[in-house]
NUDRENVEX-474746 format. One record per residue (C-alpha): residue in three letters; residue number from 1; x, y negated, z negated. Coordinates in nm, 4 decimals, always signed. Each point is the difference from the previous one (the first is absolute). Example, Ala and Ser with C-alpha at 12.3 -4.5 7.8 and 13.67 -1.06 7.14 Angstrom:
2
residuo / num / px / py / pz
ala / 1 / +1.2300 / +0.4500 / -0.7800
ser / 2 / +0.1370 / -0.3440 / +0.0660
! end
This chain:
77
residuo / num / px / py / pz
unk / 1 / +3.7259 / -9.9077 / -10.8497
unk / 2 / -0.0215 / -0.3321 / -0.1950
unk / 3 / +0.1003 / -0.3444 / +0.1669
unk / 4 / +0.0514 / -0.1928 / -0.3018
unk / 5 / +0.0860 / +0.1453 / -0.3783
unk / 6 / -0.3033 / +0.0736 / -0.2150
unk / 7 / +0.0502 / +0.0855 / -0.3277
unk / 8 / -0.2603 / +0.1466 / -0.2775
unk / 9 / -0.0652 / +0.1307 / -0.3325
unk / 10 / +0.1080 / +0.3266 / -0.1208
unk / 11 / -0.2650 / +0.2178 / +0.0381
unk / 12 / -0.2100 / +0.0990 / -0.3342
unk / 13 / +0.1798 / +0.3539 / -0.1692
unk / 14 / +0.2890 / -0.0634 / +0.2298
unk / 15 / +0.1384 / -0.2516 / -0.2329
unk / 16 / +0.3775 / +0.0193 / -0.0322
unk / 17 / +0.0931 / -0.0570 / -0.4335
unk / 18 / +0.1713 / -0.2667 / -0.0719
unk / 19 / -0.0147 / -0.1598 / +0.3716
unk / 20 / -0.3786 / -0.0725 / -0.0238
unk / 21 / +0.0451 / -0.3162 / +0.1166
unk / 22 / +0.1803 / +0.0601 / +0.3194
unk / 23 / -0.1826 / +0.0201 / +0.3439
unk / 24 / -0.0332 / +0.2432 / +0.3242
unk / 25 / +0.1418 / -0.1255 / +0.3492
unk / 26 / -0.2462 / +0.1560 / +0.2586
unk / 27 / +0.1854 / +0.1562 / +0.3134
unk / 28 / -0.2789 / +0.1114 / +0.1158
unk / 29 / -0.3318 / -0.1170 / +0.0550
unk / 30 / -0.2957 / +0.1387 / -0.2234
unk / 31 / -0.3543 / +0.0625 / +0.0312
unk / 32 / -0.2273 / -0.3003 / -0.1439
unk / 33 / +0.3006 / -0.2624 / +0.0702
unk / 34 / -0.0834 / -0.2783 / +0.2090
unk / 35 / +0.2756 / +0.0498 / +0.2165
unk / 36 / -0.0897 / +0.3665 / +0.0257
unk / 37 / -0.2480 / +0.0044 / +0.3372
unk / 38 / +0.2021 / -0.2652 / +0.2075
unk / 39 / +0.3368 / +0.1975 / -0.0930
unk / 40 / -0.2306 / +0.3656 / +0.1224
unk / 41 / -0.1132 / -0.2111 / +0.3217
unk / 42 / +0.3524 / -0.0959 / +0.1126
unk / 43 / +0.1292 / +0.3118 / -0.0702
unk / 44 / -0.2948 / +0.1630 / +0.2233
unk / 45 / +0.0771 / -0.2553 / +0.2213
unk / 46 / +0.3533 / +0.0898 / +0.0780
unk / 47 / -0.1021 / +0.3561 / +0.0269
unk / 48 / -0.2610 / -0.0045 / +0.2407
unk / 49 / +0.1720 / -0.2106 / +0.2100
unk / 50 / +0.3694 / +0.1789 / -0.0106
unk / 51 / -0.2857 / +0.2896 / +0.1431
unk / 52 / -0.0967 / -0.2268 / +0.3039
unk / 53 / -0.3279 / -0.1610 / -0.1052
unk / 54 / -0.0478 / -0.3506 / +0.0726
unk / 55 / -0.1644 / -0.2625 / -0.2308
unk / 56 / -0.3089 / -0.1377 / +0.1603
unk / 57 / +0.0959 / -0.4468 / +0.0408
unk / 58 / -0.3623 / -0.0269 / -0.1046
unk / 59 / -0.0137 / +0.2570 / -0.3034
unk / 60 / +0.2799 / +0.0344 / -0.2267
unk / 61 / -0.1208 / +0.3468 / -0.0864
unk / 62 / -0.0554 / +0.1399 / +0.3096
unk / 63 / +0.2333 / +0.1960 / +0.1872
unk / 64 / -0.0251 / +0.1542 / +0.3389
unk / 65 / +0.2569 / +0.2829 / +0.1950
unk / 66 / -0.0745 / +0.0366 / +0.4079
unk / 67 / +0.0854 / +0.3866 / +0.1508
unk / 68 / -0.0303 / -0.1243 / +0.3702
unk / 69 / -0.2533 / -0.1970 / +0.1399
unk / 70 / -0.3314 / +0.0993 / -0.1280
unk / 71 / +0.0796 / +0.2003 / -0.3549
unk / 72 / +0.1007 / -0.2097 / -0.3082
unk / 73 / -0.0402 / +0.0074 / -0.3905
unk / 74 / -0.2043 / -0.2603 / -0.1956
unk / 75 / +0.1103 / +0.0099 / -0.3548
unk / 76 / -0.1718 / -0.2426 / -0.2354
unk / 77 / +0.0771 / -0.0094 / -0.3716
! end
């Protein structure tokens, strides 16, 4: 999901006739956007952690889960 409102273009052969001119808002993210990889991360991010995993203070893409004292998870993106 998008933060801010993006808007763009009408894609090439998906032209609408006589409103050319008009523009697409983006509710989504899209692959190649700027935005796209840091809205994908948060969205991981949220995930992982409603899972359990803990971000490592030292890596912000790092995550560890402990299953009693000596088993745990590493998970490094």
């Amino acid at each position: 999901d998008l933060e801010e409102e993006i808007y763009m273009l009408q894609l090439e052969g998906f032209e609408v006739k006589g409103k050319d001119k008009l523009v697409c808002k983006l509710n989504k993210s899209l692959y190649g956007l700027k935005h796209a990889l840091r809205c994908w991360y948060k969205r991981f991010d949220s995930f992982i952690v409603s899972l359990g995993y803990n971000r490592l203070n030292i890596d912000p893409y790092a995550y560890f889960k402990r299953f009693g004292e000596k088993d745990f998870i590493v998970l490094l993106l």
